[in-house]
C-alpha positions in Angstrom: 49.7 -45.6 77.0 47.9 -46.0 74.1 43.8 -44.9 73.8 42.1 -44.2 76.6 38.5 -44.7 76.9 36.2 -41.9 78.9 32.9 -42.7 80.4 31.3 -39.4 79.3 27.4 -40.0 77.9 28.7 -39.5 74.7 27.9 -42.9 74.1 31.3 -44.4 75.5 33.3 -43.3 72.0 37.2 -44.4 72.7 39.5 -41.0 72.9 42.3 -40.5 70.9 45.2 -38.6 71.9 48.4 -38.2 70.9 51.3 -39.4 73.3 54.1 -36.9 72.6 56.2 -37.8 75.4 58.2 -39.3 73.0 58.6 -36.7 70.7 59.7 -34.2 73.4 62.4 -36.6 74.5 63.5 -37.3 70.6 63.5 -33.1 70.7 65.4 -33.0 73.7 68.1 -34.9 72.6 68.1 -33.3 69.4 68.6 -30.0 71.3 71.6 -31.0 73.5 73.3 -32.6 70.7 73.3 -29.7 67.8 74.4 -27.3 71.4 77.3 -30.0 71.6 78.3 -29.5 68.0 77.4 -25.8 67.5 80.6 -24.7 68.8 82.3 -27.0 66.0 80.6 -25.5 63.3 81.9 -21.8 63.6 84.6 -21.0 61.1 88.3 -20.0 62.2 89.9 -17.0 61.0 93.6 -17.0 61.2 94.7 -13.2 62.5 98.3 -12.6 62.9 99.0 -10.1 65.5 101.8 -8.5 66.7 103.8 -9.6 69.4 104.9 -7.4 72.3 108.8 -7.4 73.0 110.7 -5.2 74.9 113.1 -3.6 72.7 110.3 -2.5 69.9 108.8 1.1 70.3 105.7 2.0 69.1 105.0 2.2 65.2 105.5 5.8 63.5 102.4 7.6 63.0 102.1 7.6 59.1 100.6 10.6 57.3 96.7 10.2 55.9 95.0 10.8 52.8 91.7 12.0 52.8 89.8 10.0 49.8 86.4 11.0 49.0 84.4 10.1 46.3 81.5 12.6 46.1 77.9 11.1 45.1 77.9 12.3 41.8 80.9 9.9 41.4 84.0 12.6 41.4 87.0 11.1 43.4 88.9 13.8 45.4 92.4 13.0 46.5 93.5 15.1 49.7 90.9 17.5 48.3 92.1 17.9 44.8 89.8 16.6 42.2 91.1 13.2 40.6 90.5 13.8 36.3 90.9 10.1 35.7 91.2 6.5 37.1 95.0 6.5 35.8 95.6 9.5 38.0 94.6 7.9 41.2 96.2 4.8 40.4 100.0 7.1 39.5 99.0 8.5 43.4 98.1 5.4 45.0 101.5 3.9 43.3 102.7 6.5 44.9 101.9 6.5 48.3 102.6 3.2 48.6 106.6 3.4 47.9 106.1 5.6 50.7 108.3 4.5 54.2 106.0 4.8 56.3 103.1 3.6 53.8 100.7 6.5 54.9 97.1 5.6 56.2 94.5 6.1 53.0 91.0 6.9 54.8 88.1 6.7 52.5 84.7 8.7 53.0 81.8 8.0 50.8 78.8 10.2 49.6 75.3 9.0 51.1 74.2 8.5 47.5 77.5 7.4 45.9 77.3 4.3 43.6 79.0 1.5 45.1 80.8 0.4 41.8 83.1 3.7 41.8 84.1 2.5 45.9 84.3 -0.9 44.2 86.5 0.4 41.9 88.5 2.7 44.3 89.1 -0.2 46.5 90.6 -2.3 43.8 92.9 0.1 42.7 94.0 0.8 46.3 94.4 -3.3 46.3 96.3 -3.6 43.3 98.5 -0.7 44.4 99.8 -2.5 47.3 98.1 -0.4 50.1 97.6 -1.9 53.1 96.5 1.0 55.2 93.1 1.2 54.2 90.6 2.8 56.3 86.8 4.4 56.0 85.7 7.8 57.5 82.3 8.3 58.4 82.3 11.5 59.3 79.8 13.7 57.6 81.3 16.4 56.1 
């Protein structure tokens, strides 16, 4: 508690040492209160899922598109080159007044900028796709 003196023939100097006894008890409630409250802090995403009945059959399988955009920056549509940004978008329009909306899988170039996937993925946004997937297959 406090200093304690030693009887070494140093002279009889008083020691000083630190008590942390109370430190590691301030710690250790420190610890179990932020493990308390960790749980609290993680944020809630709100998923909607589909519910099983028995009278529903299993979803049609929709038809893909194959969308890659090639590194130097060339956008191929089911393997036919894409001329402009306002072709793609007339073929995502497309494909989205499709019933079934077919299943757009995208595959990217290893050194393909990621503004032109930006840009891809906004169009396919804007277009109302909502099958949107990513390939990473190398070709």
């Amino acid at each position: 508690m406090g200093m304690s003196t030693s009887s070494s023939a140093s002279g009889g100097a008083p020691m000083a040492e630190i008590n942390v006894t109370p430190l590691i008890d301030v710690m250790l409630v420190l610890l179990i209160i932020f493990m308390i409250n960790a749980p609290a802090l993680t944020y809630k995403v709100q998923i909607d899922l589909p519910q099983p009945t028995l009278e529903s059959k299993p979803p049609e399988e929709s038809d893909k598109i194959a969308l890659r955009i090639n590194d130097d920056g060339s956008i191929l549509w089911n393997d036919m080159p894409m001329g402009s940004t306002n072709m793609l978008r007339d073929y995502m329009r497309q494909a989205s007044r499709q019933d079934p909306q077919p299943q757009v899988m995208i595959s990217v170039g290893d050194r393909a900028r990621y503004q032109v996937l930006a840009a891809v993925m906004t169009q396919a946004k804007n277009a109302d796709l909502r099958k949107i997937g990513f390939d990473n297959t190398q070709r």
